[in-house]
C-alpha positions as a Markdown table, in Angstrom:
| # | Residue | x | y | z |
|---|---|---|---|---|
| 1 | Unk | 0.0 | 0.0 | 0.0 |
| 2 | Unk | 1.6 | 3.3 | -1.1 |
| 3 | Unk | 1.4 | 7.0 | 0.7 |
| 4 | Unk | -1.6 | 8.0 | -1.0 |
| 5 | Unk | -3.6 | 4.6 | -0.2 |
| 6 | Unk | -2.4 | 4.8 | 3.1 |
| 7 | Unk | -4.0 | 8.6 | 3.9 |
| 8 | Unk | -7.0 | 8.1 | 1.6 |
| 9 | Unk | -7.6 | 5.2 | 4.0 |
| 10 | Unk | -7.0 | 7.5 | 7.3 |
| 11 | Unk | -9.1 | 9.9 | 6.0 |
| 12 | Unk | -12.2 | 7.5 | 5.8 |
| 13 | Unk | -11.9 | 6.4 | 8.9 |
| 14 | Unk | -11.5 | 9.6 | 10.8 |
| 15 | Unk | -14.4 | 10.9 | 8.4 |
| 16 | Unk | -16.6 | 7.8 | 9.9 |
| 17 | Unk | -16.2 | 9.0 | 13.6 |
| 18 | Unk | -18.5 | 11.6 | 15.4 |
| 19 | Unk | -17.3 | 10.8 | 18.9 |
| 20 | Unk | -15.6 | 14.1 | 20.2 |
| 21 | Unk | -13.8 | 12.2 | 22.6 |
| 22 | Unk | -12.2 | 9.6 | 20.0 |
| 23 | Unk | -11.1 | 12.4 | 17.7 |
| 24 | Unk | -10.0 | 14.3 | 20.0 |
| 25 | Unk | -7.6 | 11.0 | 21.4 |
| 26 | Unk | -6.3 | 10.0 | 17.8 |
| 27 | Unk | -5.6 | 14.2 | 17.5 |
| 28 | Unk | -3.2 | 14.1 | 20.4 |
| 29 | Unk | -2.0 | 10.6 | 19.2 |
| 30 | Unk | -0.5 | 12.1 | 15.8 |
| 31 | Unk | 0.4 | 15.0 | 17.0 |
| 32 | Unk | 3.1 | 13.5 | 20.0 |
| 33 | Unk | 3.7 | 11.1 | 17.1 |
| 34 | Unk | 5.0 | 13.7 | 15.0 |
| 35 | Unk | 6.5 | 15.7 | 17.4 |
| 36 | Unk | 7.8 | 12.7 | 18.7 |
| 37 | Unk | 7.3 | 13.9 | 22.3 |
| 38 | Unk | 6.3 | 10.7 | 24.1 |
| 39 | Unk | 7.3 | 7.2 | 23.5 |
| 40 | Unk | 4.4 | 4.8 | 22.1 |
| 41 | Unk | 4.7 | 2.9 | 25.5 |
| 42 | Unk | 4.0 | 5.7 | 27.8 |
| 43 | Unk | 0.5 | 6.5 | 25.7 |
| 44 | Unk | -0.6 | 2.4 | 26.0 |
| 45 | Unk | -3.1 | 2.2 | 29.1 |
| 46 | Unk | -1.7 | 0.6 | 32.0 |
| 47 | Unk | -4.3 | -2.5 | 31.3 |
| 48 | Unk | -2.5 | -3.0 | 28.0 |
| 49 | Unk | 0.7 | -2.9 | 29.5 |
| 50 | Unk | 0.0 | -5.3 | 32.0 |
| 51 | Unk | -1.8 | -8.0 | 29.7 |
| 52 | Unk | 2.1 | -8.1 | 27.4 |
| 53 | Unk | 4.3 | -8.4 | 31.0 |
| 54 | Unk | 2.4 | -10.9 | 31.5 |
| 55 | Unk | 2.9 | -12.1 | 27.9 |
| 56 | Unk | 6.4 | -11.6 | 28.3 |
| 57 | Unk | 6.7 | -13.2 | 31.7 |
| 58 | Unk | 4.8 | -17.0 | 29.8 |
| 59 | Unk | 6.8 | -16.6 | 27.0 |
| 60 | Unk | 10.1 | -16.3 | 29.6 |
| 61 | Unk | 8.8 | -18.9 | 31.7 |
| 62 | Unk | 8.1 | -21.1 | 28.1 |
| 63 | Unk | 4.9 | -21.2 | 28.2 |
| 64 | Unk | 3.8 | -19.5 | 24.9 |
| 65 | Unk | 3.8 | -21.1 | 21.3 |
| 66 | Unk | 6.2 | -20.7 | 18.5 |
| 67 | Unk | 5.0 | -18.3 | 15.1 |
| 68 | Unk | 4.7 | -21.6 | 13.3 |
| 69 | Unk | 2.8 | -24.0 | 15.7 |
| 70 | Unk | 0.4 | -20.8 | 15.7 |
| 71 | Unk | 0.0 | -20.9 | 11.4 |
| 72 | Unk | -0.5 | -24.7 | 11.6 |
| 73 | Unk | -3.2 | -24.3 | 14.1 |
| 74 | Unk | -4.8 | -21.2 | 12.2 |
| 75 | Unk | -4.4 | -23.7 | 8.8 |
| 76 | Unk | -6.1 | -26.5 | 10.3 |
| 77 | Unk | -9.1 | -24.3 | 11.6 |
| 78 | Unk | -9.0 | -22.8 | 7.8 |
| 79 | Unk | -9.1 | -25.9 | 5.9 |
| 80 | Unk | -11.5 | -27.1 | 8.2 |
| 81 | Unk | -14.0 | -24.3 | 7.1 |
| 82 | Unk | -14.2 | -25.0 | 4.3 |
């Protein structure tokens, strides 16, 4: 997907929202990311944050699945559907 793609499909979305509050969250959102004034981390709510340390902490304590057993799994649901 090129530059032009990419806005054209920004623009739609933003044009489908009439929540003051969501617009005015995604406003502040491009402009730090512009600016660059605040890492992506520090603008993730702390609930988000918490739900990957503990995805960090399973996949430390090897408890999580590889990229691949993941694809199988997906593949076998797909071919099963259809």
């Amino acid at each position: 997907m090129n530059t032009i793609e990419l806005k054209s499909d920004l623009h739609k979305i933003i044009d489908n929202i009439n929540d003051p509050e969501v617009l005015s969250t995604l406003k502040s959102f491009f402009s730090q990311v512009i600016n660059k004034e605040t890492d992506w981390w520090e603008m993730m709510p702390e609930s988000e944050k918490k739900i990957i340390g503990q995805g960090i902490e399973q996949l430390n304590n090897k408890e999580g699945i590889t990229h691949s057993e993941v694809r199988e799994k997906v593949n076998l649901l797909l071919n099963k559907n259809e």
